[in-house]
C-alpha positions in Angstrom: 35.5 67.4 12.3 35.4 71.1 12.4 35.9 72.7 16.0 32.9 74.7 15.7 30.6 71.8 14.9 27.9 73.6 17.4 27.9 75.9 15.2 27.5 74.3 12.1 24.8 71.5 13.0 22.1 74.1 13.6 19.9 73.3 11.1 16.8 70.1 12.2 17.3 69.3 7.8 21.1 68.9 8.5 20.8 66.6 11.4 18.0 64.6 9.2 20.4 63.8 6.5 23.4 62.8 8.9 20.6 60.8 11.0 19.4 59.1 7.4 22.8 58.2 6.3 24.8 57.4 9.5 21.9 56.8 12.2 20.4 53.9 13.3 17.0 53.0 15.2 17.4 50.3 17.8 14.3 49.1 18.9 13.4 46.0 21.3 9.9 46.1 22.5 9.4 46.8 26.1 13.0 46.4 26.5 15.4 48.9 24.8 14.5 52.0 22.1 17.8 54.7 21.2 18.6 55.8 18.2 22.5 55.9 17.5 25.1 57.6 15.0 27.8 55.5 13.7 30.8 57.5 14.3 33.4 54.8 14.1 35.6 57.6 12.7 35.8 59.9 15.4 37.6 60.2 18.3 36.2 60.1 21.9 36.3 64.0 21.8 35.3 64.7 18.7 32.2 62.6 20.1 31.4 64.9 22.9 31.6 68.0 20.9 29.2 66.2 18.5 26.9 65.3 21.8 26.8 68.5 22.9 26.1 70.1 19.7 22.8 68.6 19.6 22.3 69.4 23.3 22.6 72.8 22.5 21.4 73.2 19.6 18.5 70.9 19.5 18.2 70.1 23.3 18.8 66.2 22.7 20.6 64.6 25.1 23.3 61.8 23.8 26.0 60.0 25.3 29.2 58.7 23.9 29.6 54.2 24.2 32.7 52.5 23.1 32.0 49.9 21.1 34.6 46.8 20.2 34.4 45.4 16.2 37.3 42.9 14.9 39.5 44.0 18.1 39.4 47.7 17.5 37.8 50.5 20.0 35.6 52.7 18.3 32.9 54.8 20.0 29.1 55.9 18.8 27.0 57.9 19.5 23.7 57.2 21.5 20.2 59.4 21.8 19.3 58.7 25.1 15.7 57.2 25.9 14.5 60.2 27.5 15.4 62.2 24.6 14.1 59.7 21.9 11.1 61.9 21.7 12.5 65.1 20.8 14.9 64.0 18.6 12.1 62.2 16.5 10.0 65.2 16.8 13.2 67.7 15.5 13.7 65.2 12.4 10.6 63.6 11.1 9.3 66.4 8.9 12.8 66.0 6.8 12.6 61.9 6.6 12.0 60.5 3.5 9.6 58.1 3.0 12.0 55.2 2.0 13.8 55.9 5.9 10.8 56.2 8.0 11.9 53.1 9.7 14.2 54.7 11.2 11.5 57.2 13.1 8.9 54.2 13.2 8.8 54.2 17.4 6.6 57.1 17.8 3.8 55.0 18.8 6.3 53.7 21.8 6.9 56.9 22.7 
């Protein structure tokens, strides 16, 4: 990950893509709705920088969760709830029709 990811992840098609490939919409009626990045492969700071990219730079607020799979720590990347609808609202436009599950929690919103 370059240092100067804030400065890279500027673009809303950029974050679409990595959103469309990595992402992932978790979304449990009246209970629970975040999307999340799988960033397995990055270190606990190269998770922050990534978190405050998009605070910056798209004014979505994420936090960094540790998460345990076959005995390893790996840590992802969550959207927080009150951010959900910005972050939909910055990517939508750029979703292709074959991913808009992954955006389908607008009318929860």
């Amino acid at each position: 990950m370059p240092d100067n990811i804030q400065e890279v992840l500027k673009n809303p098609l950029s974050l679409a893509i990595w959103y469309m490939d990595d992402g992932n919409l978790d979304n449990r009626y009246k209970y629970h709705l975040n999307s999340s990045f799988a960033t397995f492969c990055f270190s606990y700071k190269e998770c922050n920088l990534l978190a405050e990219a998009l605070k910056s730079n798209f004014g979505v607020e994420a936090r960094v969760h540790k998460s345990t799979m076959r005995g390893k720590e790996y840590y992802r990347l969550y959207i927080v709830a009150s951010s959900m609808k910005r972050f939909v609202k910055t990517i939508k436009n750029f979703i292709v029709p074959c991913m808009q599950y992954k955006v389908s929690c607008e009318k929860t919103l």
